[in-house]
Backbone as CSV, one residue per row, in Angstrom:
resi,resn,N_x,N_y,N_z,CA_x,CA_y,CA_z,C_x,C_y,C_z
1,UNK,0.845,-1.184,0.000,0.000,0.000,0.000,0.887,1.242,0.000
2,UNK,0.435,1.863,-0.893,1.698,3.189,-1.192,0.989,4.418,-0.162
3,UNK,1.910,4.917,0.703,1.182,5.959,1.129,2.677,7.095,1.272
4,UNK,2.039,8.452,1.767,2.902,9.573,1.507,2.462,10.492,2.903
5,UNK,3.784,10.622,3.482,3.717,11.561,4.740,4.109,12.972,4.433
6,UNK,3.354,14.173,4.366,4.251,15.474,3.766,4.003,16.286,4.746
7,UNK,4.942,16.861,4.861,4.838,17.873,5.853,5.999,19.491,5.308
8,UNK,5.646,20.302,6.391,6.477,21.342,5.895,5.733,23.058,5.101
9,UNK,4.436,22.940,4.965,3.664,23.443,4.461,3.302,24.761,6.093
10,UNK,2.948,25.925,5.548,2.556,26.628,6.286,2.375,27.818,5.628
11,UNK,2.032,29.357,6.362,1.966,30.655,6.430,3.640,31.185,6.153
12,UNK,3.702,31.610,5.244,5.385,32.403,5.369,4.993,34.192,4.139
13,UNK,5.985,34.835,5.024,5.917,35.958,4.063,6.558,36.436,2.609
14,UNK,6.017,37.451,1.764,6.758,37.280,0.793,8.153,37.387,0.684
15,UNK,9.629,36.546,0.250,10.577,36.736,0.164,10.886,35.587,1.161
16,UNK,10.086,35.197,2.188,10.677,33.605,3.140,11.135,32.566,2.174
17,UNK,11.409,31.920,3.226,11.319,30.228,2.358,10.748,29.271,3.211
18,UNK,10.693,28.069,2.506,9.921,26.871,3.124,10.873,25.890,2.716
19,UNK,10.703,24.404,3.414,10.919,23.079,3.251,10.390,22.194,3.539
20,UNK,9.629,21.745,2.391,8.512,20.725,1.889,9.557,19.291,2.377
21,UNK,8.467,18.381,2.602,9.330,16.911,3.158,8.106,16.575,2.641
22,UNK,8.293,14.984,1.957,7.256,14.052,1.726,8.018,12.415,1.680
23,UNK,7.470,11.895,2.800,8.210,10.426,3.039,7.375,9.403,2.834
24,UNK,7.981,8.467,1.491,7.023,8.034,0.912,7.102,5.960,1.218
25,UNK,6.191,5.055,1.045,6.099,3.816,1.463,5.587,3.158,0.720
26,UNK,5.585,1.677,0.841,5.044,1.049,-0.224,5.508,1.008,-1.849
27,UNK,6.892,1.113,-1.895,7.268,0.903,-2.915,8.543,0.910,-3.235
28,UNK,9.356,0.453,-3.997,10.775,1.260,-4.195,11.382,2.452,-4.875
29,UNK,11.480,3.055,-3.359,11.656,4.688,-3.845,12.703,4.804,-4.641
30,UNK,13.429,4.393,-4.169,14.938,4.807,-5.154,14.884,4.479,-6.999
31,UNK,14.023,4.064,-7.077,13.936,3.550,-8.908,12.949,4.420,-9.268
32,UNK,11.597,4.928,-8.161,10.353,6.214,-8.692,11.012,7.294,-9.036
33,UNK,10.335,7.593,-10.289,10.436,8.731,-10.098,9.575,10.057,-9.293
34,UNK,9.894,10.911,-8.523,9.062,11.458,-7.418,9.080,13.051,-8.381
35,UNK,7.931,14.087,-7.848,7.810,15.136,-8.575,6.627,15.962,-7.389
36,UNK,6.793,17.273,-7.522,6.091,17.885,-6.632,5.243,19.018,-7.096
37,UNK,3.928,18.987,-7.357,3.045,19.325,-8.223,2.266,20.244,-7.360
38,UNK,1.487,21.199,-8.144,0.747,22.475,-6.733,-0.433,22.874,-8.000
39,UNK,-1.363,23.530,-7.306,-2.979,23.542,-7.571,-3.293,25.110,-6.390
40,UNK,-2.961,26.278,-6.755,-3.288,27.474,-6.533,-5.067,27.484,-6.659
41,UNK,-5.755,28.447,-6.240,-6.916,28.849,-6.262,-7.476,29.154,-7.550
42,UNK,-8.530,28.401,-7.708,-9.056,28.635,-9.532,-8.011,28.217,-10.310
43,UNK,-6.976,27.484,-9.807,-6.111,26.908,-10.866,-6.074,25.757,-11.369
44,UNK,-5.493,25.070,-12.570,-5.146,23.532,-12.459,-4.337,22.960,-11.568
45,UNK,-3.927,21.462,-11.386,-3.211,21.401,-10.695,-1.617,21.049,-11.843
46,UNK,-0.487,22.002,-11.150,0.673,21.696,-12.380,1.922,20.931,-11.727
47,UNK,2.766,21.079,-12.799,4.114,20.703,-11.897,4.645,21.958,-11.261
48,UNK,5.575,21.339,-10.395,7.063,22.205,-10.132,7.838,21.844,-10.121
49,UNK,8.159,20.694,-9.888,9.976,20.202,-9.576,9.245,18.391,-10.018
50,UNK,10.774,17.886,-10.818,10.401,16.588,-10.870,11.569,15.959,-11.049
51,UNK,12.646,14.638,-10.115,13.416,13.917,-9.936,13.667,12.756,-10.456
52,UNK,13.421,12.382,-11.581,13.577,10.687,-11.705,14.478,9.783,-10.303
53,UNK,14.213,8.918,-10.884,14.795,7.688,-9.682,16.469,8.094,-10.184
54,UNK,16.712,7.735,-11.302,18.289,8.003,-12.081,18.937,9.497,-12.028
55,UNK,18.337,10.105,-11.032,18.679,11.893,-11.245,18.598,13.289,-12.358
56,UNK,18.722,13.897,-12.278,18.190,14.629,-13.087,16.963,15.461,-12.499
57,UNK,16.361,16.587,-12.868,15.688,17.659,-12.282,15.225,18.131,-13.588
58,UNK,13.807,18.813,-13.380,12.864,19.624,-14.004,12.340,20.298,-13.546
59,UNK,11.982,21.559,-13.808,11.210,22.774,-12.863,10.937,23.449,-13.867
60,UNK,9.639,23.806,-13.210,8.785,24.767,-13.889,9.344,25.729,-14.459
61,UNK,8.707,27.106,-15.073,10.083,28.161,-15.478,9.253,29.135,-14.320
62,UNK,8.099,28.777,-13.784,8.153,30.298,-12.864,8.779,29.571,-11.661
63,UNK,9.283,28.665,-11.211,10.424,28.712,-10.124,11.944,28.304,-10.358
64,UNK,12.291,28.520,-11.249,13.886,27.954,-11.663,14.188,28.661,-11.372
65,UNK,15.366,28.664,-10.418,16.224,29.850,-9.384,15.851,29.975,-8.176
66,UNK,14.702,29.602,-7.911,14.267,29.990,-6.382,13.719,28.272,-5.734
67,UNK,13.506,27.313,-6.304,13.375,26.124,-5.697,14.133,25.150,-5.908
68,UNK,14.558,24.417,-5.144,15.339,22.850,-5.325,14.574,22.117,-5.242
69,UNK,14.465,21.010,-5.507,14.346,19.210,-5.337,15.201,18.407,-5.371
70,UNK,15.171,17.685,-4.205,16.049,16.418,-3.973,15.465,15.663,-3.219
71,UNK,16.178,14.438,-3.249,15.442,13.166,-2.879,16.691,12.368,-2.145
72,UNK,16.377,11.733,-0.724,17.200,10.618,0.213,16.895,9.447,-0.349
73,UNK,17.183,9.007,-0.598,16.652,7.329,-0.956,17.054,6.768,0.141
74,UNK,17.797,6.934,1.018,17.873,6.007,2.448,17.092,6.378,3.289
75,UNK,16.009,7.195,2.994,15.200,8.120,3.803,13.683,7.958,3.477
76,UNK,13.866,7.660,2.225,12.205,7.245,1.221,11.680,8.703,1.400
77,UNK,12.522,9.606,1.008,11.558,10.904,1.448,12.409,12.270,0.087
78,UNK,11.356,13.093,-0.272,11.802,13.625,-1.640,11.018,15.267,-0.749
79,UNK,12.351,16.483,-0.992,12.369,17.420,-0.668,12.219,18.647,-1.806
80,UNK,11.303,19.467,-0.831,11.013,20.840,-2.263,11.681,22.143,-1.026
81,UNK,12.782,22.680,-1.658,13.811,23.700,-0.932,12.765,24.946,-1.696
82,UNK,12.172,25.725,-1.199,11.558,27.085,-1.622,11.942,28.654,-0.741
83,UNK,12.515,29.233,-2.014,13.102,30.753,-1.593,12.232,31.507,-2.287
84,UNK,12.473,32.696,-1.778,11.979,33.803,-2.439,10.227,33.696,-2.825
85,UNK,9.891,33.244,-1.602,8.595,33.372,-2.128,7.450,34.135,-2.346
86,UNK,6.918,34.323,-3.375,5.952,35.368,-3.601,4.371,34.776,-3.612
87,UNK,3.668,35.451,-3.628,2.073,35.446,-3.196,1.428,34.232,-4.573
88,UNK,2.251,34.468,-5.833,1.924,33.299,-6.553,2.171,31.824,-6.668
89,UNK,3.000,31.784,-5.232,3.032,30.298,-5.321,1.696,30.021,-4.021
90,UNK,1.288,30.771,-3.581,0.532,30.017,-2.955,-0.430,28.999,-3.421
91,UNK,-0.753,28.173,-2.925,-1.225,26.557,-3.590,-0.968,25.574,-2.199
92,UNK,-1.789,24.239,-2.607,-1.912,22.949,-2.135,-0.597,22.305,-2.725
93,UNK,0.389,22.012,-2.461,1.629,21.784,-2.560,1.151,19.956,-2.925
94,UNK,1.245,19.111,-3.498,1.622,17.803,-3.597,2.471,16.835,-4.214
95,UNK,2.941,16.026,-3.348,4.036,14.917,-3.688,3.212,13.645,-4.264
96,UNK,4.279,13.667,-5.603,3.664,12.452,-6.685,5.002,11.245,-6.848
97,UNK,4.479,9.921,-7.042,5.532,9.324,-7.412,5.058,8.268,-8.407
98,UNK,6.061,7.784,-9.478,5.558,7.847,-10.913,6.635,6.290,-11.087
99,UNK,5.828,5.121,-11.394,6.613,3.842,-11.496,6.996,4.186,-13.142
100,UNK,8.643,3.638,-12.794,9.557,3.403,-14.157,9.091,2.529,-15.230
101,UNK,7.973,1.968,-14.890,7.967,0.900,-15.440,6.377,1.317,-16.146
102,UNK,5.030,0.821,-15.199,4.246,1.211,-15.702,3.479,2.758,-15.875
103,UNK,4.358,3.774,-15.370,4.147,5.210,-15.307,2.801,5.341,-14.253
104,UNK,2.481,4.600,-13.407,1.398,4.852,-12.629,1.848,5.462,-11.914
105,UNK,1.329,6.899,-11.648,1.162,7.567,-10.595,0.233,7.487,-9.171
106,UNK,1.387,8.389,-8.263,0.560,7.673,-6.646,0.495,9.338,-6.568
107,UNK,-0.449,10.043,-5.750,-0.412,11.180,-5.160,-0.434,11.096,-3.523
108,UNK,0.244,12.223,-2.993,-0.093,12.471,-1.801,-0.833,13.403,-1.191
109,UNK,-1.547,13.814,-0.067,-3.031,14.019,0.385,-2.360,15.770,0.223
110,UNK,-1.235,16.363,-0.032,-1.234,17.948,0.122,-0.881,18.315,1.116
111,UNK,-0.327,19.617,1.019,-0.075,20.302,1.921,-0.119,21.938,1.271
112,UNK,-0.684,22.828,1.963,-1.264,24.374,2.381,0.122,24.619,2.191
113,UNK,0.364,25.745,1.339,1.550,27.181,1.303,0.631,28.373,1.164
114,UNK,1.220,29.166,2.270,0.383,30.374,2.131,1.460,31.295,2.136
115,UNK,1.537,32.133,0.794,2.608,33.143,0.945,1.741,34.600,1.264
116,UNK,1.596,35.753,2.016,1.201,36.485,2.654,1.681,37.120,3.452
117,UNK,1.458,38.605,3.315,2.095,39.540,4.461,0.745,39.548,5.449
């Protein structure tokens, strides 16, 4: 049973940062590829950052420069590093992980970013 612990989500002002954690089970993390996807108000839900199991990184273009992703594999847990944040990232933050094999995706339940003075 695949499940996903995320935490790290809160209230921060514009220009803070945050650190997203999502520790994930039920599967072998180190070969998923993991990706961290967000759903703003009246929005779709999109990407932001995405890790294959083999390394390598993708990010959106409205956060390239201001977010990282990385992933522990001895940890089962895949990290979103966020600077500079402004009022447009606010969103439901979620951790996805994506089998090499049959591309099935797992989601995790979200987590609240509220950027706000």
């Amino acid at each position: 049973q695949v499940q996903f612990v995320e935490s790290g989500g809160g209230l921060v002002q514009p220009g803070g940062s945050l650190r997203l954690s999502c520790t994930a089970s039920g599967f072998t993390f180190s070969v998923y590829a993991m990706g961290w996807y967000r759903q703003g108000p009246g929005k779709v839900r999109g990407l932001v950052a995405h890790i294959p199991g083999g390394g390598g990184t993708i990010y959106a273009d409205s956060v390239k420069g201001r977010f990282t992703i990385s992933r522990d594999n001895a940890k089962n847990t895949v990290y979103l590093q966020m600077n500079s944040l402004n009022p447009d990232d606010t969103a439901v933050y979620y951790c996805m992980a994506e089998s090499p094999t049959t591309y099935r995706t797992y989601w995790g339940q979200g987590t609240q970013v509220t950027v706000s003075s």
